[in-house]
C-alpha positions as CSV (number, residue, x, y, z in Angstrom):
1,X,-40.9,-13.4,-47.0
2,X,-41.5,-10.0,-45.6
3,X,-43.4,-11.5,-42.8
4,X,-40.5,-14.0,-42.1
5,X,-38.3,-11.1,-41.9
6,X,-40.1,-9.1,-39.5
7,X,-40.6,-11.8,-37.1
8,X,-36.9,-12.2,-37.0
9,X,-36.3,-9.1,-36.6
10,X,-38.5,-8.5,-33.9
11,X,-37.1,-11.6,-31.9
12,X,-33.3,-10.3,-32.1
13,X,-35.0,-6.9,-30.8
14,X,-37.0,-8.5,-27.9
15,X,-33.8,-11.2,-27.3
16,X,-31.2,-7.7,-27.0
17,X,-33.8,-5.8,-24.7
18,X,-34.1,-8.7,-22.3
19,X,-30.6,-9.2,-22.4
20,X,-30.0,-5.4,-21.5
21,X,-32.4,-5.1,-19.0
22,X,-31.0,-7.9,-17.2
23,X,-27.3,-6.1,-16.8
24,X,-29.3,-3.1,-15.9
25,X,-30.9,-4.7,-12.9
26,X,-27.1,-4.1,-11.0
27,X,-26.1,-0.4,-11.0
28,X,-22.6,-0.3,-9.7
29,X,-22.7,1.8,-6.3
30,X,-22.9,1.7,-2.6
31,X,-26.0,2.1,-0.9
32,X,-24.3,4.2,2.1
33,X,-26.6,7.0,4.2
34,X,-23.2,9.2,5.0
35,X,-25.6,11.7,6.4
36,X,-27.1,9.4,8.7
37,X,-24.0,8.5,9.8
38,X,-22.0,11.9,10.4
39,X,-25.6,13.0,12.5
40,X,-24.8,9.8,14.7
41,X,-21.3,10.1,15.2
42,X,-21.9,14.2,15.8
43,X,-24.5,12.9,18.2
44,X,-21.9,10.4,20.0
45,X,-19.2,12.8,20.3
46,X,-21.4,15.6,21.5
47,X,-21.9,13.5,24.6
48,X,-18.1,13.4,25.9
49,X,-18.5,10.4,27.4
50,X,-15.5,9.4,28.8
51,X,-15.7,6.4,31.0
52,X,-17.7,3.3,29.5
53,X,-17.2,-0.5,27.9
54,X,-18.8,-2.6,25.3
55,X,-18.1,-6.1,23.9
56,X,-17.8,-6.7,19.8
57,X,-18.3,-9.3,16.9
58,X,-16.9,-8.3,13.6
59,X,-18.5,-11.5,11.3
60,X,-16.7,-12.3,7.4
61,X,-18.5,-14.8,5.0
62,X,-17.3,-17.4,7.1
63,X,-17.3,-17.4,10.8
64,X,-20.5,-15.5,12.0
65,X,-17.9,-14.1,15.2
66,X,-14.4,-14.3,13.6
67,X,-12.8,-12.1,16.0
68,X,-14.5,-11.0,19.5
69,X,-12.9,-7.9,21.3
70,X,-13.8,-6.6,25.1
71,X,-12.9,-2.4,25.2
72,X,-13.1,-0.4,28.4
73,X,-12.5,3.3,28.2
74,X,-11.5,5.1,31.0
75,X,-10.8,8.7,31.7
76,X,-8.8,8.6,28.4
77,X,-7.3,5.0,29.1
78,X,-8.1,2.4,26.7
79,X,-7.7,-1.4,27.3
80,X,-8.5,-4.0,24.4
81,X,-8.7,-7.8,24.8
82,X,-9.2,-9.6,21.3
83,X,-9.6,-13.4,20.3
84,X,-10.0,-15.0,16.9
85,X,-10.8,-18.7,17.7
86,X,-11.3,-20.0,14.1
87,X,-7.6,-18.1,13.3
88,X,-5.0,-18.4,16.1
89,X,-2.5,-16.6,13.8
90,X,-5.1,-14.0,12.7
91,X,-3.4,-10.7,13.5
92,X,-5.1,-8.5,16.1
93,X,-2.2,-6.1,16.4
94,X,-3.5,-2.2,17.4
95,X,-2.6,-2.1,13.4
96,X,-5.4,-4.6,12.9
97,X,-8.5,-3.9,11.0
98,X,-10.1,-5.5,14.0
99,X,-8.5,-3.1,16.5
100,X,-11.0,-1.1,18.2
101,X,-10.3,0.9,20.8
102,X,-13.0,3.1,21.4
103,X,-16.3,3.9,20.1
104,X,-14.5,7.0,17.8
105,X,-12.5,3.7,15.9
106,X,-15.6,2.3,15.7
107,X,-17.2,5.1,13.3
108,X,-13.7,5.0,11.8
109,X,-13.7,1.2,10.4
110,X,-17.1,1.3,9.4
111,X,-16.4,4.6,7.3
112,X,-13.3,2.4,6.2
113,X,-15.1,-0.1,5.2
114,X,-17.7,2.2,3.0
115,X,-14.9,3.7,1.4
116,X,-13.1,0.1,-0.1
117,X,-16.4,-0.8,-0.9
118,X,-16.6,2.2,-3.0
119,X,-13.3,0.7,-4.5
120,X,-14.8,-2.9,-4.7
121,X,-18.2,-1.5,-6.8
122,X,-16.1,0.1,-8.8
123,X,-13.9,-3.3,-9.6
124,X,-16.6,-5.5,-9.9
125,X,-19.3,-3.1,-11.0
126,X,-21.5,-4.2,-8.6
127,X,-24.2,-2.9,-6.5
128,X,-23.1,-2.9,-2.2
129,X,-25.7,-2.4,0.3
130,X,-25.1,-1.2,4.1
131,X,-27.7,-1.8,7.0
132,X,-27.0,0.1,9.8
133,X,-28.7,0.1,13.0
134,X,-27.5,2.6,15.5
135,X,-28.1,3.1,19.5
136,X,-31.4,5.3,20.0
137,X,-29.7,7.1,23.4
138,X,-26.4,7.2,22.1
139,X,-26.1,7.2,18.4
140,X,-23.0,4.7,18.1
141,X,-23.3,1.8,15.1
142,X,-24.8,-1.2,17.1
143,X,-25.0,-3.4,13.9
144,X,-23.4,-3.4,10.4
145,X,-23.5,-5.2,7.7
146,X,-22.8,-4.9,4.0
147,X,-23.7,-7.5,1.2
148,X,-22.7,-7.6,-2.5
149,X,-24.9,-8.0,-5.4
150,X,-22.6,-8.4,-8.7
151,X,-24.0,-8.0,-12.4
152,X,-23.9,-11.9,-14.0
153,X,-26.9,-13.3,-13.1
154,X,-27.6,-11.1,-10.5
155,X,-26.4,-13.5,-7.9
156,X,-24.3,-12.6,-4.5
157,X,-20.8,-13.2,-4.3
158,X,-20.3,-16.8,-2.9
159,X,-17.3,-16.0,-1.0
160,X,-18.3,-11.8,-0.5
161,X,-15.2,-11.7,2.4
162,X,-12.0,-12.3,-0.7
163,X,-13.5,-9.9,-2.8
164,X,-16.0,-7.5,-1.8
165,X,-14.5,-5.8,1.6
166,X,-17.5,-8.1,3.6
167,X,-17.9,-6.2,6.8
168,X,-20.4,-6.9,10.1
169,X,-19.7,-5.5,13.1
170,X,-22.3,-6.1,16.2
171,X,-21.5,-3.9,19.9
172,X,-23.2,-5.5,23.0
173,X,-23.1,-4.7,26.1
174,X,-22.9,-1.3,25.7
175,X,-22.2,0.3,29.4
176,X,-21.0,3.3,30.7
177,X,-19.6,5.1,33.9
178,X,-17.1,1.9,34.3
179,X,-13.4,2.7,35.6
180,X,-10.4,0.4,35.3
């Protein structure tokens, strides 16, 4: 009987370690590198450039280019063309979240986006990841992207854009000394 009684006692031991271990495996954070960042955008802004243009992607779970934007910057003037194909009523309003005007707003919505998804791992207690790949010369965010890992089963959101704050952002053509 004894012997019955430890076996069962070790199997509701074992069965409540693995079943800890396997909420464990998500700490609810954001895997951010804020000092990274604030170098590169220091970096950026050091440089006063003042006359250049680049072309954007922002991607949700969805599309892979939901909204395209073209921005030139010109001795302090700004001109922004925007297009959401897959969403003709999309709003693209300077209020937007896909407004950019400059590289400055750039840094902006990506910080913007690190902070909601500070919100989001709180909510969801899940675990949010940022890559960020920034310009060697220049130090602006070239590509960003975030993804979710939440704590059942250890499995990504399936639709990350509703609830997690999904953000990727790609800059091409990056080119500078252009006037309007």
């Amino acid at each position: 009987m004894r012997k019955k009684y430890l076996l069962i006692c070790c199997f509701l031991s074992l069965s409540l370690i693995i079943s800890c271990a396997k909420d464990a495996n998500v700490i609810p954070g954001v895997d951010f590198d804020e000092k990274e960042f604030n170098e590169q955008k220091a970096k950026w802004q050091s440089m006063k450039i003042n006359d250049y243009c680049f072309e954007y992607e922002f991607a949700n779970g969805t599309y892979p280019s939901y909204v395209k934007g073209i921005v030139t910057v010109s001795d302090g003037t700004n001109k922004v063309e925007l297009e959401c194909e897959s969403n003709p009523n999309e709003d693209l309003s300077e209020s937007s979240v896909y407004y950019l005007s400059d590289i400055n707003s750039v840094f902006e919505a990506v910080h913007d986006a690190y902070k909601k998804s500070l919100e989001v791992s709180k909510k969801n207690s899940s675990h949010i990841w940022y890559k960020i790949e920034y310009n060697s010369e220049y130090g602006f965010p070239e590509s960003v992207s975030n993804s979710e890992l939440k704590p059942d089963n250890n499995q990504k959101l399936s639709n990350p854009g509703e609830s997690s704050g999904d953000f990727g952002l790609q800059i091409n053509k990056f080119e500078i000394d252009v006037h309007l």
